[in-house]
C-alpha positions as CSV (number, residue, x, y, z in Angstrom):
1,X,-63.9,-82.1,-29.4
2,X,-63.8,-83.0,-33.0
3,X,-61.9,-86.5,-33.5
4,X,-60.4,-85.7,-36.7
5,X,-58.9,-82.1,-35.7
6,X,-55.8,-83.8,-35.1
7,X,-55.4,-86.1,-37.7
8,X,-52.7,-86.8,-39.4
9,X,-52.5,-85.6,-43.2
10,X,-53.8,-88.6,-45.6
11,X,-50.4,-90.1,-47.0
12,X,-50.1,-89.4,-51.0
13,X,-48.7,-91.8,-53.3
14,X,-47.9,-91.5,-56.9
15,X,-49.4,-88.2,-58.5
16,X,-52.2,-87.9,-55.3
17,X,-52.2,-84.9,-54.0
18,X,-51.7,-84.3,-50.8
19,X,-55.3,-83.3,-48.6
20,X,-54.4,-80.8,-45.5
21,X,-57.2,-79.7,-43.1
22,X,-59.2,-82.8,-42.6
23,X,-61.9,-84.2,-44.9
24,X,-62.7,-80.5,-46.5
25,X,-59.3,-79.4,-46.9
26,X,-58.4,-75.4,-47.4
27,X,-55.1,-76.6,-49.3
28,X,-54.4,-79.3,-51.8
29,X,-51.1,-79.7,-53.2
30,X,-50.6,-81.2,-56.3
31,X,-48.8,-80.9,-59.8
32,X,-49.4,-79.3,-62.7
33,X,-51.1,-79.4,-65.5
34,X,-53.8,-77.5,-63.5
35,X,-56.0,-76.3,-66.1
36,X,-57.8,-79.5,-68.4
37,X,-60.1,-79.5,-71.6
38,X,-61.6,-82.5,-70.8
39,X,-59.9,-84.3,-73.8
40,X,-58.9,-87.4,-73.3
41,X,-57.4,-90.7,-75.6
42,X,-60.6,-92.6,-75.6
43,X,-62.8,-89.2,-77.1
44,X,-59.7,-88.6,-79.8
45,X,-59.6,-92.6,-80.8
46,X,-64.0,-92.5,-81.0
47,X,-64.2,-89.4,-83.1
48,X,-61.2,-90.1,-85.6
49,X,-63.0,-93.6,-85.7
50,X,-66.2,-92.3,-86.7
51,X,-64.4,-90.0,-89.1
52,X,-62.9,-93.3,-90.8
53,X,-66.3,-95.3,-90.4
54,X,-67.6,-92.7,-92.9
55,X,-64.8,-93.6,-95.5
56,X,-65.6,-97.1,-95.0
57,X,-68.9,-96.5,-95.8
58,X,-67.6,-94.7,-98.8
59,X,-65.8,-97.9,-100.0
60,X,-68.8,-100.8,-99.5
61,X,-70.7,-98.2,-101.8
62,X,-68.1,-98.5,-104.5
63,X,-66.4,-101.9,-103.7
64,X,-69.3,-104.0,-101.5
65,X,-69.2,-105.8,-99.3
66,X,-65.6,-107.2,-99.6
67,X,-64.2,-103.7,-98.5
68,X,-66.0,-104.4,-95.4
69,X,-64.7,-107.4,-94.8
70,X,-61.2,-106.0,-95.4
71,X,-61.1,-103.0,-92.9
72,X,-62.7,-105.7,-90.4
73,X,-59.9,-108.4,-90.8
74,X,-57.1,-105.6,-90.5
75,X,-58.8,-104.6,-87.3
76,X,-59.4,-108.0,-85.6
77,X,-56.0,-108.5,-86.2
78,X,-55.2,-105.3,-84.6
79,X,-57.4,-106.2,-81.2
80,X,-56.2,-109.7,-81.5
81,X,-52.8,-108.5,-81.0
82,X,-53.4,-106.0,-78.5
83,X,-55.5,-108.4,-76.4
84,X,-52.6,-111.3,-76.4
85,X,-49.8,-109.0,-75.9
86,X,-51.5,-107.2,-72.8
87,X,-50.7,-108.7,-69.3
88,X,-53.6,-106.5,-67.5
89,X,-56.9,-106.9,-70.1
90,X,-58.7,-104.6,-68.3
91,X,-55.9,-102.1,-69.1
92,X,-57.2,-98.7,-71.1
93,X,-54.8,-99.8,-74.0
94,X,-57.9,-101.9,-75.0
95,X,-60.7,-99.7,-73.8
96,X,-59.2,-96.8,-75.9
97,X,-59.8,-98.2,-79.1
98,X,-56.5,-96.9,-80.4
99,X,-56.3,-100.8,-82.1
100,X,-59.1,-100.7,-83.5
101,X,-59.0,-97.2,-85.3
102,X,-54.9,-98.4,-86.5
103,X,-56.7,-101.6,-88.1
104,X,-59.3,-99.3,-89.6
105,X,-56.8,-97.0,-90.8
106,X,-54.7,-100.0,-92.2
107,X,-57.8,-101.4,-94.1
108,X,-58.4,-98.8,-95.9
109,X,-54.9,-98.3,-96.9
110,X,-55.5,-102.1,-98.5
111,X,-56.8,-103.2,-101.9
112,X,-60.2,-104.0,-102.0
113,X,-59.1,-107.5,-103.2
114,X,-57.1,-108.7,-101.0
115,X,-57.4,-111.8,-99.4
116,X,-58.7,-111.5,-95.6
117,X,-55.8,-113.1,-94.2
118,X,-53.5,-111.0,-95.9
119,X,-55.3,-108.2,-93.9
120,X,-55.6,-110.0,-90.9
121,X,-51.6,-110.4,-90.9
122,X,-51.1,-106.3,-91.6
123,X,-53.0,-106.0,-88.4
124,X,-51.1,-108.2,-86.3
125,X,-47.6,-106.4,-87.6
126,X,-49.3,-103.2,-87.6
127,X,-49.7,-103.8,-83.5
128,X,-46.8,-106.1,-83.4
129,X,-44.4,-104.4,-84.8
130,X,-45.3,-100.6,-85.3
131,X,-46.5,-100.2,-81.6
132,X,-46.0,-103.0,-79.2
133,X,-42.6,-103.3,-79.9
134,X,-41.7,-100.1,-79.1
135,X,-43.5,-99.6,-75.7
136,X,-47.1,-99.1,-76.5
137,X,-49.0,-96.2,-77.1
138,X,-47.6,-93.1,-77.0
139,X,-43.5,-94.6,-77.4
140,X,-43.6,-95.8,-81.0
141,X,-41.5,-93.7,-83.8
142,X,-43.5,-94.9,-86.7
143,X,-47.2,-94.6,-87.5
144,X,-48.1,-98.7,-86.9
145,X,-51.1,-98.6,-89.7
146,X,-48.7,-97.9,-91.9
147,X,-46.0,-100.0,-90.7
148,X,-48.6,-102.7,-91.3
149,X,-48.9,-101.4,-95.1
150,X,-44.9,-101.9,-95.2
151,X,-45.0,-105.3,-94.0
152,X,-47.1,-106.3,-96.6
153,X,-46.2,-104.5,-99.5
154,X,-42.8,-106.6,-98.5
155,X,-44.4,-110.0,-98.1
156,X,-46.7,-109.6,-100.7
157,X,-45.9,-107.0,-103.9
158,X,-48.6,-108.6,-106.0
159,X,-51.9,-109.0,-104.3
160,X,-51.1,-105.4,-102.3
161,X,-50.6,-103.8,-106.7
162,X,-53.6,-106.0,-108.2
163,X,-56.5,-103.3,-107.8
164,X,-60.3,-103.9,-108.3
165,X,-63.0,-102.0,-110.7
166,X,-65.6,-100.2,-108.7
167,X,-68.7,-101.3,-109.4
168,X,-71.2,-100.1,-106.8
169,X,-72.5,-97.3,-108.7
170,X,-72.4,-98.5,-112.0
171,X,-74.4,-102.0,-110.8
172,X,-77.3,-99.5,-109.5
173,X,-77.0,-101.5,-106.1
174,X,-73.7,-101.7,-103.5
175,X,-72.4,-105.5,-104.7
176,X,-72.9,-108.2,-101.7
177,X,-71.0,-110.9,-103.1
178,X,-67.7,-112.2,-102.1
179,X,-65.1,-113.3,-105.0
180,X,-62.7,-116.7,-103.9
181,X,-59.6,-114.4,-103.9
182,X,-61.0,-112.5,-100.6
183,X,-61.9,-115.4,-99.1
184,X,-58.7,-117.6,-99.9
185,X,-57.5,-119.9,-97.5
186,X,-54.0,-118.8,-95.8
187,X,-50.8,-119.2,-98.0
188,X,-52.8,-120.3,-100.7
189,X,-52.6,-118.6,-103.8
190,X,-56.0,-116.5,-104.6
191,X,-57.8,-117.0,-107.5
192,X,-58.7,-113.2,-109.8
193,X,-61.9,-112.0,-108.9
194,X,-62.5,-109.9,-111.8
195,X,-60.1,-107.7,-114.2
196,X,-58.1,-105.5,-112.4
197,X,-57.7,-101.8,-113.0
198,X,-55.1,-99.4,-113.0
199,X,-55.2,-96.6,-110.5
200,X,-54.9,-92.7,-111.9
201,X,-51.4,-92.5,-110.8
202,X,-50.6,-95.9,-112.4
203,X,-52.2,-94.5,-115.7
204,X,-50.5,-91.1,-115.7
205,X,-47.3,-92.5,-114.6
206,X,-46.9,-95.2,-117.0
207,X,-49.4,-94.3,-119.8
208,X,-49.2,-90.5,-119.9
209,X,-53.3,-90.3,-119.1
210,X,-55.0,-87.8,-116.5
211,X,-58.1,-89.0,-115.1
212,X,-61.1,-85.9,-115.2
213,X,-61.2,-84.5,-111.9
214,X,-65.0,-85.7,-111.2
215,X,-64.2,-89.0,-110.6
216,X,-61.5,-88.4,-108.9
217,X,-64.0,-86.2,-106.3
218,X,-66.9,-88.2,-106.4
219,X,-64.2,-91.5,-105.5
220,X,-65.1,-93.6,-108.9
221,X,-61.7,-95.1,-109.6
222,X,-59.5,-97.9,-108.7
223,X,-57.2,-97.7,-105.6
224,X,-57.1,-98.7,-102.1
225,X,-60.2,-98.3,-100.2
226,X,-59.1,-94.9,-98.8
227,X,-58.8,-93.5,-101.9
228,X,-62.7,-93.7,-102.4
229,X,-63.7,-89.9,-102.2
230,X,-62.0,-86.3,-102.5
231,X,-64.5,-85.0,-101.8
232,X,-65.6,-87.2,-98.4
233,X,-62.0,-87.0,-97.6
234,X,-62.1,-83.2,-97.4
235,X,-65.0,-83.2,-95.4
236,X,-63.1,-85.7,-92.9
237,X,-60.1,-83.3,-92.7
238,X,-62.6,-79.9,-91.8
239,X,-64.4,-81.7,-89.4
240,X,-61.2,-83.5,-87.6
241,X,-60.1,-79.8,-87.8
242,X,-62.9,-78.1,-86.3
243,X,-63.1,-80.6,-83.7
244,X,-59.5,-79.8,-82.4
245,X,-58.7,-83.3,-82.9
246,X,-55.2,-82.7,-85.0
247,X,-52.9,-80.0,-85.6
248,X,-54.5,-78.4,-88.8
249,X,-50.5,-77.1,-89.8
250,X,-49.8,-80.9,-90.9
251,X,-52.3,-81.2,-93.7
252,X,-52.4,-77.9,-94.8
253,X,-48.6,-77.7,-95.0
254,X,-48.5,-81.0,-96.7
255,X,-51.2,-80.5,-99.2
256,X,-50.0,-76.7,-99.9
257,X,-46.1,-78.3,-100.7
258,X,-47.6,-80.9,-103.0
259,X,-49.8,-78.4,-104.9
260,X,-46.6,-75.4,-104.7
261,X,-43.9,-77.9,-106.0
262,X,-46.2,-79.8,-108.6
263,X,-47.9,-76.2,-109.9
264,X,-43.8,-75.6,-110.2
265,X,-42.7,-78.7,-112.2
266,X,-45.7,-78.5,-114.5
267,X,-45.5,-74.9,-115.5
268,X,-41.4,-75.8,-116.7
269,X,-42.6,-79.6,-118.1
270,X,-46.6,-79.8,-118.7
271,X,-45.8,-83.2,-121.1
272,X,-43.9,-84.1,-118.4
273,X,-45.5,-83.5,-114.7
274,X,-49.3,-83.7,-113.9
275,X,-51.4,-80.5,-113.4
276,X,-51.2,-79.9,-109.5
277,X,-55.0,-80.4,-109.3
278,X,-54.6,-84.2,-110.4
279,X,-51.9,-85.0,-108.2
280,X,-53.6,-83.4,-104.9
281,X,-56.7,-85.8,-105.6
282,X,-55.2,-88.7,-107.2
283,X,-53.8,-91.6,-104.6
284,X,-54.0,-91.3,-100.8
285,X,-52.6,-88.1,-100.6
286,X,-55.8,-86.8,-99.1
287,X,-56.3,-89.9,-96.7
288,X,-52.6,-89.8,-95.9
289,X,-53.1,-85.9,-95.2
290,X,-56.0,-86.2,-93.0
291,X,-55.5,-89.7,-91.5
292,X,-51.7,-90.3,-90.8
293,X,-49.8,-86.9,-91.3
294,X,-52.4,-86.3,-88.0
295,X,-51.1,-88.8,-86.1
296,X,-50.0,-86.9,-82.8
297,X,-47.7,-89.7,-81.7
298,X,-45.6,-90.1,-84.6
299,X,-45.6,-86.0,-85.6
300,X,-43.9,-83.4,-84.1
301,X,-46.0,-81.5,-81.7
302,X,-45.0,-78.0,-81.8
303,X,-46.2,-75.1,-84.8
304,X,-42.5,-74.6,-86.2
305,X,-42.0,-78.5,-86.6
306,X,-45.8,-79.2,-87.9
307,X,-44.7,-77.1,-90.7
308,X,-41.3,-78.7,-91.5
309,X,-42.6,-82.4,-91.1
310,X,-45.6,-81.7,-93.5
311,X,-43.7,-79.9,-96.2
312,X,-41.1,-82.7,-96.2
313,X,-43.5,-85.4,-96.7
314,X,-45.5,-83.3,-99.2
315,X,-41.6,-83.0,-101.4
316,X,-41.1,-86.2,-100.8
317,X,-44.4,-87.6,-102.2
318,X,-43.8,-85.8,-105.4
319,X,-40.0,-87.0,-105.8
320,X,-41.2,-90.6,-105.4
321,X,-44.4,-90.3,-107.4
322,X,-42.1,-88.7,-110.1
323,X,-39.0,-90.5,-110.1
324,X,-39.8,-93.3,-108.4
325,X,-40.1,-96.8,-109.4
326,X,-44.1,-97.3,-108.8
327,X,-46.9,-94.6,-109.1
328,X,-47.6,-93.7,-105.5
329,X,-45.5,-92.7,-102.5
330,X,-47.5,-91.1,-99.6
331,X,-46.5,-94.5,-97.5
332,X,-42.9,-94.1,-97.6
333,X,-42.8,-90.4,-97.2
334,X,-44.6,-90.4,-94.1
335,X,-42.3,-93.5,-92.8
336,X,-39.3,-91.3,-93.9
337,X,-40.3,-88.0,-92.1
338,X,-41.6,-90.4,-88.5
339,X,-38.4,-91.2,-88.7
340,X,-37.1,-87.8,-88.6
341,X,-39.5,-85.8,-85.5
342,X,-37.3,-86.7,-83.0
343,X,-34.8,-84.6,-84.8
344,X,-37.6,-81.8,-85.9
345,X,-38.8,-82.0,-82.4
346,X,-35.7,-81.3,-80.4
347,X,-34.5,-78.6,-83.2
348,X,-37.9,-76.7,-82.8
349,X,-38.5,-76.6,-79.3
350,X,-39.0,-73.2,-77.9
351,X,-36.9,-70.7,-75.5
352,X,-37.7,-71.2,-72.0
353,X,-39.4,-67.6,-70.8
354,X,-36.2,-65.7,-69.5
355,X,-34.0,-68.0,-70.9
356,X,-30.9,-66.4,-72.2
357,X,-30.0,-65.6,-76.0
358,X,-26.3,-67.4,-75.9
C-alpha cells in the first residue's frame, strides 16, 4: 500500500496554494493572477537604470567628471538611506535597486556644480522623505527623486540656480578635473568654479533669446545634467516604450499638450511665447517626460487617467514657465499632478463587466 495515499493535504499559509492528491497533485488551488509576463520590479528598476546610465554618460561628455561624481553622491545617499532605514537587509527593497535608479534620477536633475554633499543630502530626503515615509515602495504619493529636487531647491535656491558651461566638446577631451565648489566641505560655502551660464529657458524668459535647435539636440547648453541631449533623451523614451517598461500615454500626452498649447500661445503672441519646437527641447521637459511622468507608482495606471495626468502636467509646465517667477517648471507640475492620481485614479476606474448603468 502506498504510505502517502492517505495523507493529509499539505496545510497552506499565506498566498500557498493548497496541493491535493499527494506529491503530484491533479488539483491546485490558488488565486489569481494566473497568467504572468515574467516582469518583475528588479527587471523594470535594471533596464530604466541602464536607460539613465546612458544620460549620465551623456553628461561626463559635456560636464566631466564632476557630473559623475554628482549622480553618484545623490545615489549613495539614496542606498545609505534605504540600508539604515530597513530592519530586514536582506529584504528585496535593497536588491531591487529602486534606490539606486531614484538617486540616479535625482542626480541628473542636479546642477553639474553642486557641491557633493548637497547631493548626498537630496538623496537621503529623496528616500527619507519621498518614500520611506510613506510606507516604502509602492505606498508613496509623490515621485521621491523629485521630492529630493524640492528639498533642495528649498534649502539651497542658489547653488541648485548657479549652472555650469559645458566644456567637454569644446576642450576636444571630456574634462577630469574637479573644481573646490564640488568638493566643498559640508555647510561651507563653495567657492565658483568657473562662470556660470544661463540655461535656454533662463535666456528666453528673461532676455527674450531662443537658443538654435542644434544645440538644444545635440545637449550643448547649460542646465541640469538631464538636460544634456534631445536627441539621447528621445531615444530613452522609444526604447523604455518598446520595452513595455512605462505607459507610452504619459509622455506622449504630456509632450503633445506642451507642443498643442505653446503652438497656440505663439501663433496669437510670437514676441511674446516661444515657438513650440524650443519649448519641447529646452529644460527637462524631455527627461521629465520620459523619466518621472513614467513613474508607475506615483501615475495613474489606467488609459483614461494616463491621459488626464499627462495633459495636466504638460498645461501646467507652460503656465509656470510663462508666468512664473523662474524659467522652468517641469518639477512642480509633476509634484502638483502626483498629488492629484488618487483623484484621477478613482474617477477613471472602469465599469465592472455586468455592472449596471445607474
Amino acid at each position: 500500500m502506498n504510505p502517502l495515499a492517505h495523507k493529509a493535504p499539505e496545510p497552506t499559509t499565506g498566498d500557498a496554494p493548497a496541493r491535493i492528491g499527494g506529491p503530484h497533485p491533479k488539483l491546485v488551488i490558488a488565486t489569481g493572477p494566473f497568467a504572468h509576463e515574467g516582469t518583475t520590479t528588479t527587471r523594470i528598476m535594471v533596464e530604466v537604470l541602464g536607460a539613465a546610465m546612458a544620460v549620465v554618460a551623456a553628461a561626463w561628455w559635456y560636464f566631466g567628471i564632476a557630473a559623475v561624481l554628482v549622480v553618484a553622491a545623490a545615489a549613495a545617499g539614496a542606498v545609505a538611506t534605504e540600508w539604515l532605514f530597513t530592519r530586514d537587509r536582506s529584504s528585496s527593497t535593497l536588491r531591487d535597486g529602486s534606490a539606486a535608479l531614484t538617486g540616479v534620477l535625482l542626480g541628473l536633475t542636479l546642477p553639474p556644480g553642486l557641491p557633493l554633499w548637497m547631493a548626498f543630502t537630496g538623496g537621503v530626503a529623496a528616500i527619507g522623505l519621498g518614500k520611506l515615509l510613506w510606507g516604502g515602495l509602492g505606498s508613496n504619493v509623490f515621485n521621491p527623486a523629485l521630492v529630493g529636487r524640492a528639498f533642495l531647491q528649498a534649502a539651497f535656491p542658489t547653488a541648485m540656480t548657479t549652472w555650469s558651461v559645458p566644456k567637454g566638446p569644446a576642450a576636444g577631451a571630456v574634462e577630469m578635473t574637479v573644481g573646490p565648489g564640488t568638493m566643498a566641505l559640508p555647510l561651507m560655502q563653495p567657492k565658483v568654479d568657473a562662470v556660470s551660464s544661463a540655461t535656454p529657458l533662463g535666456l528666453s524668459k528673461f532676455e527674450g533669446q531662443i537658443t538654435e535647435i542644434m544645440p538644444l539636440l545635440t545637449g550643448n547648453t547649460a542646465g541640469s545634467l538631464g538636460e544634456t541631449s534631445a536627441l539621447l533623451l528621445i531615444i530613452c523614451g522609444v526604447w523604455l516604450v518598446a520595452r513595455r517598461l512605462c505607459d507610452w500615454r504619459l509622455p506622449v500626452s504630456t509632450l503633445l499638450s506642451v507642443g498643442v498649447i505653446s503652438a497656440v500661445l505663439h501663433f496669437i503672441a510670437p514676441g511674446t511665447y516661444p515657438p513650440p519646437l524650443f519649448v519641447l527641447l529646452s529644460g527637462g521637459l524631455l527627461f521629465a517626460a520620459v523619466f518621472m511622468v513614467t513613474d508607475p507608482v506615483t501615475t495613474p495606471t489606467t488609459r483614461k487617467g494616463a491621459w488626464i495626468f499627462g495633459v495636466g502636467v504638460g498645461a501646467l509646465i507652460v503656465l509656470i514657465r510663462n508666468h512664473g517667477g523662474l524659467p522652468e517648471g517641469v518639477m512642480y507640475a509633476v509634484l502638483l499632478m502626483n498629488a492629484c492620481t488618487p483623484l484621477i485614479e478613482r474617477r477613471t476606474q472602469p465599469k465592472p463587466f455586468g455592472a449596471g448603468s445607474g
